[in-house]
N, C-alpha and C positions, 0 to 999 in steps of 0.2 A: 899422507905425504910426510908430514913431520914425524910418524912410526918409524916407516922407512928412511929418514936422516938420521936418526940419534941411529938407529944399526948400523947405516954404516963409517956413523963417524967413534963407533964401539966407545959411545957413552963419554965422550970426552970434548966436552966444552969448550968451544974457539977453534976444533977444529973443521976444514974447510973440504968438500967434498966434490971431485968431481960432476959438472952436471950430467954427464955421459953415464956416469955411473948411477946416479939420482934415478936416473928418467928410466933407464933399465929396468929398477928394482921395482918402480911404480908400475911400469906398462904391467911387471910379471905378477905382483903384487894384489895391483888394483885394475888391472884391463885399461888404464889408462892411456892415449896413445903418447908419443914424446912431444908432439904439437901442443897437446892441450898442457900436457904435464909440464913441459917447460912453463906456459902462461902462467900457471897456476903457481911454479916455485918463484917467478921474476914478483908476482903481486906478492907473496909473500916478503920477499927482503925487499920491495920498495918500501922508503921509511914514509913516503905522503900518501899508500892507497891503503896500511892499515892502519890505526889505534895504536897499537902494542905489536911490534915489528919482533915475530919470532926467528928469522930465518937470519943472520947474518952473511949478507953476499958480497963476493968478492971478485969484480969486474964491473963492465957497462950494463946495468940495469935501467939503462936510459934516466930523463931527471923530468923535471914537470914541463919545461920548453921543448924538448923530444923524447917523448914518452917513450920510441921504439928502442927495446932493450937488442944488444948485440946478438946475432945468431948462436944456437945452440952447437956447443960442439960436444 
């Protein structure tokens, strides 16, 4: 998952990518479906389900009162 970000944010730090685009590269990538692989990018940029929060997200990632993060588009 985080291979597939830095491609396509072509190596340049702060920038923000598409989740349509994300979920794409993963399904073709890694066989992941877009279901899962969204879950898995939201747990990533939420700052309270990791330690050390790689993913910097930019939208409703929901918060700890309502965990459910906004629909993928």
């Amino acid at each position: 998952m985080l291979e597939n970000l830095e491609l396509l944010a072509s190596g340049r730090p702060g920038r923000h990518v598409k989740t349509s685009r994300v979920l794409a590269e993963v399904d073709k990538g890694l066989g992941l479906g877009p279901r899962y692989g969204y879950q898995v990018l939201v747990d990533l940029a939420r700052p309270w389900s990791v330690a050390l929060r790689l993913v910097s997200g930019h939208g409703n990632f929901g918060d700890r009162m309502f965990p459910e993060p906004a629909g993928a588009r």
